[in-house]
C-alpha positions in Angstrom: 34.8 -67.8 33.4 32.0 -68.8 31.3 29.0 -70.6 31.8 28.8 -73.8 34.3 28.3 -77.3 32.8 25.0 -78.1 31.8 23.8 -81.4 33.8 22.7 -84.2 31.8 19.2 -85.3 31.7 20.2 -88.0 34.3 21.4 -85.6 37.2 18.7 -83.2 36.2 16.1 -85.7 37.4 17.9 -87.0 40.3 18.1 -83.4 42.0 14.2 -82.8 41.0 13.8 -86.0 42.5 15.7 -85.1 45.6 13.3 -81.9 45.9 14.9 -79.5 44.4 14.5 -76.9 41.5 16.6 -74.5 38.9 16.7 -71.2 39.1 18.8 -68.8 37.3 20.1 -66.0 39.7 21.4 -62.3 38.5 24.1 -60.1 40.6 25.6 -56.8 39.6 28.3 -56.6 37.2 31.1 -55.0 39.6 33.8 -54.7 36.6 31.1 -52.0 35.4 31.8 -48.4 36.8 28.1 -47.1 37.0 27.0 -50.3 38.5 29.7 -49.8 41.1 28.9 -46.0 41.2 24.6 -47.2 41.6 25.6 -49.4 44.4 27.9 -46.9 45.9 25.2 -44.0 45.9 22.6 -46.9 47.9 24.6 -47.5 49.7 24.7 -43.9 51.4 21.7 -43.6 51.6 21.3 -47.0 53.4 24.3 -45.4 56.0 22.6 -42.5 56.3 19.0 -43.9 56.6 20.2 -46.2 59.4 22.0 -43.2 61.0 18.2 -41.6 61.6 16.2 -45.3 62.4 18.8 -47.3 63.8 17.3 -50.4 61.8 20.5 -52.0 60.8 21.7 -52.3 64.0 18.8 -53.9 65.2 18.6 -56.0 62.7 22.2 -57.1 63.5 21.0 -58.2 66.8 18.6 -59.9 65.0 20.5 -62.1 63.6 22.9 -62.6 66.5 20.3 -63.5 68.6 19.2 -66.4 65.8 22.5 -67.2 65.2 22.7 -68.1 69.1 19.9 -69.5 69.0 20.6 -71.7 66.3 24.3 -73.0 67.8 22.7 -73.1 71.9 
């Protein structure tokens, strides 16, 4: 894939101009078996954390309650 196109000085100032900034963003490697094995094993213990609190699903109300909000 490679890297994206680097903007020219031009478009560079016209987005910091129009308010907003670079940043440089990392994600897992998922063609990496012990990355996907890492994620995997949180993963678990996220499930099986929310099995005990019940956070997830509230926190999927959450956000279905803003989410209504947002389209009402």
């Amino acid at each position: 894939m490679g890297r994206p196109r680097e903007l020219t000085d031009e478009e560079r100032a016209e987005l910091l101009a129009r308010g907003y900034r670079p940043v440089e963003m990392w994600v897992p490697d998922l063609s990496k078996a012990e990355v996907r094995d890492r994620l995997g094993l949180e993963l678990k213990a996220i499930r099986e954390a929310d099995v005990r609190t019940g956070e997830l699903d509230r926190l999927s109300e959450t956000v279905e309650d803003l989410a209504d909000d947002f389209h009402s």
